[in-house]
NULUM-987106 format. One record per residue (C-alpha): z, x, y; residue number from 1. Coordinates in steps of 0.5 Angstrom, whole numbers, plus 500, padded with zeros to 3 digits. Each point is the difference from the previous one (the first is absolute). Layout:
N
{{Z,X,Y},NUM}
...
//
This chain:
439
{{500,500,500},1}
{{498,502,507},2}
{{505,502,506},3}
{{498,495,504},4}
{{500,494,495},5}
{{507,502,499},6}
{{502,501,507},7}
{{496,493,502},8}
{{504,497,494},9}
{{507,503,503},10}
{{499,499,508},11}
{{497,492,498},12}
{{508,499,496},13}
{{503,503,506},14}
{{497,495,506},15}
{{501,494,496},16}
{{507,503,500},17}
{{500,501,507},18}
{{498,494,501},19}
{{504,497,498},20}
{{507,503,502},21}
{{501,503,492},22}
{{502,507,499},23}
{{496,502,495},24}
{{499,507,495},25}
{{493,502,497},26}
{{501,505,495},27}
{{492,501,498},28}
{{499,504,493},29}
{{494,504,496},30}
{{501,503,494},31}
{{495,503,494},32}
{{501,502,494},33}
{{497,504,496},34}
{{503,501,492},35}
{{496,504,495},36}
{{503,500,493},37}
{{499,504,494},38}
{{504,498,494},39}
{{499,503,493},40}
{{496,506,502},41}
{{496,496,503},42}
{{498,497,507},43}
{{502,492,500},44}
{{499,497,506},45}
{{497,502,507},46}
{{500,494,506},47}
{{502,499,507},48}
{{506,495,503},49}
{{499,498,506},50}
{{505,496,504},51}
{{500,496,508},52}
{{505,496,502},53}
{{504,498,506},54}
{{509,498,501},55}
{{501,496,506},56}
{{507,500,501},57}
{{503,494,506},58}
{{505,499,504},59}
{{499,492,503},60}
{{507,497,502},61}
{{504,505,499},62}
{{498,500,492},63}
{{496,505,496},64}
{{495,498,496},65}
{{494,504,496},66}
{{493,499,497},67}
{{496,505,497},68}
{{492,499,498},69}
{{494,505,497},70}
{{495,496,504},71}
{{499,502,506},72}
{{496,494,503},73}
{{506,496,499},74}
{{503,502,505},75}
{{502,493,503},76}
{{503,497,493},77}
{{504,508,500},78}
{{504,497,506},79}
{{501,493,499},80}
{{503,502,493},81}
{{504,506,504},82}
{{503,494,505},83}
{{500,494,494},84}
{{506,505,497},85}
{{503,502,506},86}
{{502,493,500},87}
{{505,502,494},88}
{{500,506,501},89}
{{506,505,502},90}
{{503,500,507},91}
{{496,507,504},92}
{{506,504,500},93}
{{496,506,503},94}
{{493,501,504},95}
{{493,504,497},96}
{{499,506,503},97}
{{497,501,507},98}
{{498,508,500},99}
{{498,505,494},100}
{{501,506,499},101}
{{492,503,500},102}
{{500,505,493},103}
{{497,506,500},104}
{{492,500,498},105}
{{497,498,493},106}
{{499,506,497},107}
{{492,499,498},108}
{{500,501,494},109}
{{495,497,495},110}
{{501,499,492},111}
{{496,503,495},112}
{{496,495,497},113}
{{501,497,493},114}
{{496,505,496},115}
{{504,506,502},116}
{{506,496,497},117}
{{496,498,494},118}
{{499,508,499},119}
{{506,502,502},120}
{{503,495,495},121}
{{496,503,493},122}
{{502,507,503},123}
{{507,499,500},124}
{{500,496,493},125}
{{496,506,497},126}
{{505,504,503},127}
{{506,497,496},128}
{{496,499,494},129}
{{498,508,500},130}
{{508,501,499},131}
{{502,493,496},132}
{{493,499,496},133}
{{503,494,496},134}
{{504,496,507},135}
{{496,494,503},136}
{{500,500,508},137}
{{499,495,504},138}
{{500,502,509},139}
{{499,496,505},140}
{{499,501,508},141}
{{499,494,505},142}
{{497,502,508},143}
{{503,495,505},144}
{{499,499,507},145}
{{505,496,504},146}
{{499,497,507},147}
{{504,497,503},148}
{{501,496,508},149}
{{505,497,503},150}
{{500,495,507},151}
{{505,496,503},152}
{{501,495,506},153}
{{503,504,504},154}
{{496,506,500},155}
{{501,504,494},156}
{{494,504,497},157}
{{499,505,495},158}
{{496,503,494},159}
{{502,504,494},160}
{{495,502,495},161}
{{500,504,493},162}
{{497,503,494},163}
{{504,503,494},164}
{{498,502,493},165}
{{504,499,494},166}
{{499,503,494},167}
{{503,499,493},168}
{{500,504,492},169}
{{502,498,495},170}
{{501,502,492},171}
{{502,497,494},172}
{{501,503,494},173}
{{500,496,493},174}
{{504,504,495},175}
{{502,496,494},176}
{{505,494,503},177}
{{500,505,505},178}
{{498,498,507},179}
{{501,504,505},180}
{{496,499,508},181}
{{501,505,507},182}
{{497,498,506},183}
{{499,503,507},184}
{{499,497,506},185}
{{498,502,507},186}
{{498,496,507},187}
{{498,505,506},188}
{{498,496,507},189}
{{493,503,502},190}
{{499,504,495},191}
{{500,501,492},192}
{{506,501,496},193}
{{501,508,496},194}
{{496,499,494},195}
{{502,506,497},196}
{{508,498,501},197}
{{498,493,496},198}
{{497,505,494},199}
{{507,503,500},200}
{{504,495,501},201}
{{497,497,494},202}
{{499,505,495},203}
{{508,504,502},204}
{{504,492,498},205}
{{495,500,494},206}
{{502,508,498},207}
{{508,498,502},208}
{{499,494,495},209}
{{497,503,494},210}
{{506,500,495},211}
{{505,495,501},212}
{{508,500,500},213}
{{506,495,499},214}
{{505,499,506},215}
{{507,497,499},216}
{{501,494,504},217}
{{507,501,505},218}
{{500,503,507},219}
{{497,506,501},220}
{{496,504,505},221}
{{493,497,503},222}
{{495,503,504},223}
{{494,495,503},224}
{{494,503,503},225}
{{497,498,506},226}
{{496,495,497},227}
{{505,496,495},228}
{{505,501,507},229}
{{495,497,505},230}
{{498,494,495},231}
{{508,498,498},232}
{{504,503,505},233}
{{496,499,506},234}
{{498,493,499},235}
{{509,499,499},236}
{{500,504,507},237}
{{495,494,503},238}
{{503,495,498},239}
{{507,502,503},240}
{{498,502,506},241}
{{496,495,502},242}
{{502,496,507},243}
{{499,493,495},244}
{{505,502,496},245}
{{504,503,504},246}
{{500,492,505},247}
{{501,498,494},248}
{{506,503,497},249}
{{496,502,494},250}
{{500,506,501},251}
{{507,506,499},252}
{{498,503,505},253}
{{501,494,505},254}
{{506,502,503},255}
{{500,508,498},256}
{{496,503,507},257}
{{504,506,502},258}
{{503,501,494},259}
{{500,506,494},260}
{{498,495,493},261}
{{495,505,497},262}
{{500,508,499},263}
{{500,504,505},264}
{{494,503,497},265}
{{496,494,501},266}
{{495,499,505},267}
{{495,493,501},268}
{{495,501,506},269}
{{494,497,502},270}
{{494,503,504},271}
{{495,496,501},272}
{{495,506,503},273}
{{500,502,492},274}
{{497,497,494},275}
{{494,496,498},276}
{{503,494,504},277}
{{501,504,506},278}
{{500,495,506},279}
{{501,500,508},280}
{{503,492,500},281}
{{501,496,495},282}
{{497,493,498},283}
{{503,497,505},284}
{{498,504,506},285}
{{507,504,500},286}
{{500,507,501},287}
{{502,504,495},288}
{{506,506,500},289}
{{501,504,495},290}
{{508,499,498},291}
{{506,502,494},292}
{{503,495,496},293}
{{505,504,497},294}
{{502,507,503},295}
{{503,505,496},296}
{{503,494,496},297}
{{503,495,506},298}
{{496,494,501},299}
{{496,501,507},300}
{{495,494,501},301}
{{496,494,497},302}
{{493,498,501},303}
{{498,494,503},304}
{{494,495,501},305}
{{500,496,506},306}
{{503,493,498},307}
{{507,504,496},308}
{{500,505,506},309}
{{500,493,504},310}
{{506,497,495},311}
{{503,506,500},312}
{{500,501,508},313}
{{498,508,498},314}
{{494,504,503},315}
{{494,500,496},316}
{{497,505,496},317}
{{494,500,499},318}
{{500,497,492},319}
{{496,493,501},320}
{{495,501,495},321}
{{496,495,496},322}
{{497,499,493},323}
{{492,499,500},324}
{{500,493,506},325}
{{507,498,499},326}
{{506,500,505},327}
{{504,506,502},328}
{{505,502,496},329}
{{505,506,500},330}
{{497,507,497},331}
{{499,507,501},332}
{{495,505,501},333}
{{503,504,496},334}
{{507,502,497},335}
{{501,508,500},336}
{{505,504,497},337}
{{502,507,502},338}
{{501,505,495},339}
{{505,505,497},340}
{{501,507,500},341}
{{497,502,492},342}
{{494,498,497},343}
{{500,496,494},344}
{{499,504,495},345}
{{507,504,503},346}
{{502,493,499},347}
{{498,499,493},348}
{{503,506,498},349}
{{507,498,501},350}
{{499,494,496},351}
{{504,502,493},352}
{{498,493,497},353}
{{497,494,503},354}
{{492,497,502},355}
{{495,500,505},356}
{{497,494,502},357}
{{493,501,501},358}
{{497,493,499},359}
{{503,492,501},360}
{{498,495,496},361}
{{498,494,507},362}
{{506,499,505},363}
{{505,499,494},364}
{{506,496,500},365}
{{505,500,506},366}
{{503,496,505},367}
{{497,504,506},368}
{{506,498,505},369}
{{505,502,497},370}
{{496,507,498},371}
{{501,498,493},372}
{{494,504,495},373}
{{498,500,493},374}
{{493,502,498},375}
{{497,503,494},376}
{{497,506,500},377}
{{492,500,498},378}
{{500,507,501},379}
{{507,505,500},380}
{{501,506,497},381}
{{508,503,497},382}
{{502,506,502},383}
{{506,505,497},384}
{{502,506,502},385}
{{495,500,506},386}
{{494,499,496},387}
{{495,494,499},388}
{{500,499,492},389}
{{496,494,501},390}
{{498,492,500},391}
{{506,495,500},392}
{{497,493,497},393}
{{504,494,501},394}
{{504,502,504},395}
{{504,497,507},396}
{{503,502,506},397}
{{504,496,504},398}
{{504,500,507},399}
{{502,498,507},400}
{{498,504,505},401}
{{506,500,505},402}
{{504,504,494},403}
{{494,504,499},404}
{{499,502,507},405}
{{507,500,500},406}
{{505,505,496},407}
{{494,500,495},408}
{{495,503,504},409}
{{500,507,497},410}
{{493,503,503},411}
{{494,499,504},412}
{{493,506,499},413}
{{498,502,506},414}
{{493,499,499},415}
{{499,492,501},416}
{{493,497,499},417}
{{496,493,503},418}
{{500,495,494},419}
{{495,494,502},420}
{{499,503,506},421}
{{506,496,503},422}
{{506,503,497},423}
{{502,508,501},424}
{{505,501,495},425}
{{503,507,496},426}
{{503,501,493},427}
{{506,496,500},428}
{{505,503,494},429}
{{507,496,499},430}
{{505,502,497},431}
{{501,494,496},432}
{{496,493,498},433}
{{501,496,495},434}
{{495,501,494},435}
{{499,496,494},436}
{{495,502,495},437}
{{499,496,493},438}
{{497,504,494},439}
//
């Protein structure tokens, strides 16, 4: 879709708007997607996904009301929907926002076309095969570019634009009854991700997995790597910090600000200058900051969209973002974690008997307010003496990450790595966790 098409569509919402004494808050959205997908050592699937759409939010009598439409020639029904559901709608707690803070310049970049992923594809499986000759691979990578604008009544205008590359490669080995599967995965923003780290990563799990070991179920000592951290723990993190939970009183760190609840080894920042979603303003407008939510252990901050900021009557951070075209909701650029002063495999070493988890089986069972996690390891490796001797199987891990980052808290690496492009996490070994593990 062109520029002025979408820009006819917007300043058309906001003169009816105008017109008719209505606040109004147009978030205009572009999106491709390009996936293509190799399975079984051969290519799958190759398409292209598009997406067009506008989210209209309202304020008409002091209630906030919203719509939203792909079709851009409705423009007229976008806006009568948004004042229908003002009717009901909350009380307008606060105002849309009125300057933005410009960004720095699109950095121009043009992603490659399909068939250098199709070639780079077949290379990368050749490359694991020459190792594994019997393993099967699948490998992914999906170029998508996102444009987003946003436009209010009163006088609010900004444009944020950006393409990533994301790349994925996984193998699975069937020996027997055994199953055993490893994967890597990588998001770079204009740019590709490092192919030859993939490769690597891949082929070390497979090598750490290569004889397996029986790990005794009780407390013992647990190191995550920054994957397994980001996809568990750092999902714990949001939810507590949350502005929502926080109003709410869900979350325990409602009533904790200035006070010393983890380890003082633990710091959570967010930069939101850094990672694939760096963004000046958030989906709302707001200027985005760079803020700590746990300083050297004590609790410092929240993050907030516009509507729990306004419930809160705390200042706004910059963390209104949106899934697709719907309401804003809050949420963050990226959730980082500073580092240790020993490297991971000094932390290893230390370890006379317990796990590594390098791989968790979807978000598994927690009750995330409470801090609470259990997860079963796809892929975790025992460690004696200071040595991986092998793959565990059927094993759990299992813990609450206010004792975890508390006196638990043993170690953070110094080196720190992005997972999925929005989480910078270390290597996290713990003193303790419960571990069950089932013959």
């Amino acid at each position: 879709m062109s520029e002025s098409t979408a820009h006819q569509a917007i300043e058309k919402i906001l003169n009816r708007a105008a017109g008719q004494g209505v606040s109004a808050e147009v978030y205009f959205l572009e999106q491709d997607e390009t996936p293509v997908e190799f399975e079984t050592n051969r290519l799958k699937s190759l398409q292209t996904k598009a997406k067009t759409g506008i989210a209209l939010r309202v304020i008409s009598e002091d209630r906030l009301g919203f719509a939203s439409s792909t079709d851009l020639g409705r423009t007229d029904e976008l806006f009568d929907a948004a004042l229908q559901t003002a009717r009901t709608g909350d009380p307008a707690q606060f105002d849309f926002a009125s300057n933005i803070k410009p960004g720095p310049a699109p950095v121009p970049y043009t992603a490659p076309p399909a068939d250098h992923f199709i070639d780079t594809g077949n290379q990368l499986i050749a490359r694991i095969r020459d190792e594994i000759p019997d393993i099967i691979v699948s490998a992914g990578f999906t170029v998508r570019s996102s444009r987003i604008e946003i436009a209010t009544t009163t006088g609010a205008r900004g444009q944020r634009q950006r393409t990533t590359v994301s790349a994925s490669l996984a193998g699975n080995l069937v020996r027997g009854e055994d199953m055993l599967e490893a994967y890597s995965y990588a998001t770079l923003r204009d740019g590709e991700p490092d192919y030859d780290r993939l490769v690597q990563e891949v082929l070390t799990k497979f090598r750490r997995a290569s004889r397996t070991a029986q790990v005794s179920s009780g407390a013992l000592p647990v190191l995550f790597t920054p994957q397994a951290a980001a996809s568990i723990l750092g999902g714990l993190f949001r939810t507590v910090l949350s502005g929502q939970a926080v109003v709410q009183k869900s979350s325990p760190l409602a009533d904790k600000v200035g006070q010393a609840v983890f380890n003082s080894q633990l710091t959570l920042y967010e930069d939101p200058e850094q990672g694939t979603g760096a963004a000046a303003f958030d989906d709302e407008g707001t200027p985005t900051q760079a803020k700590w939510f746990i300083d050297e252990g004590t609790v410092r901050d929240f993050y907030w969209d516009r509507t729990w900021a306004a419930r809160a009557g705390v200042p706004l951070t910059g963390n209104g973002f949106r899934n697709g075209l719907g309401r804003p909701a809050p949420g963050v650029v990226n959730l980082c974690m500073v580092g240790g002063e020993l490297p991971e495999e000094v932390l290893v070493r230390t370890i006379r008997e317990g796990l590594i988890v390098e791989q968790v089986l979807g978000a598994g069972q927690s009750n995330q307010l409470a801090g609470e996690f259990s997860v079963n390891l796809d892929l975790g490796y025992k460690v004696e003496n200071g040595e991986i001797v092998g793959r565990v199987k059927n094993t759990m891990v299992a813990g609450n990450i206010f004792e975890a980052f508390g006196p638990n808290l043993e170690a953070l690496s110094y080196e720190t790595q992005w997972v999925f492009g929005s989480a910078l996490m270390p290597s996290i070994l713990f003193r303790e966790l419960g571990v069950a593990a089932r013959d």
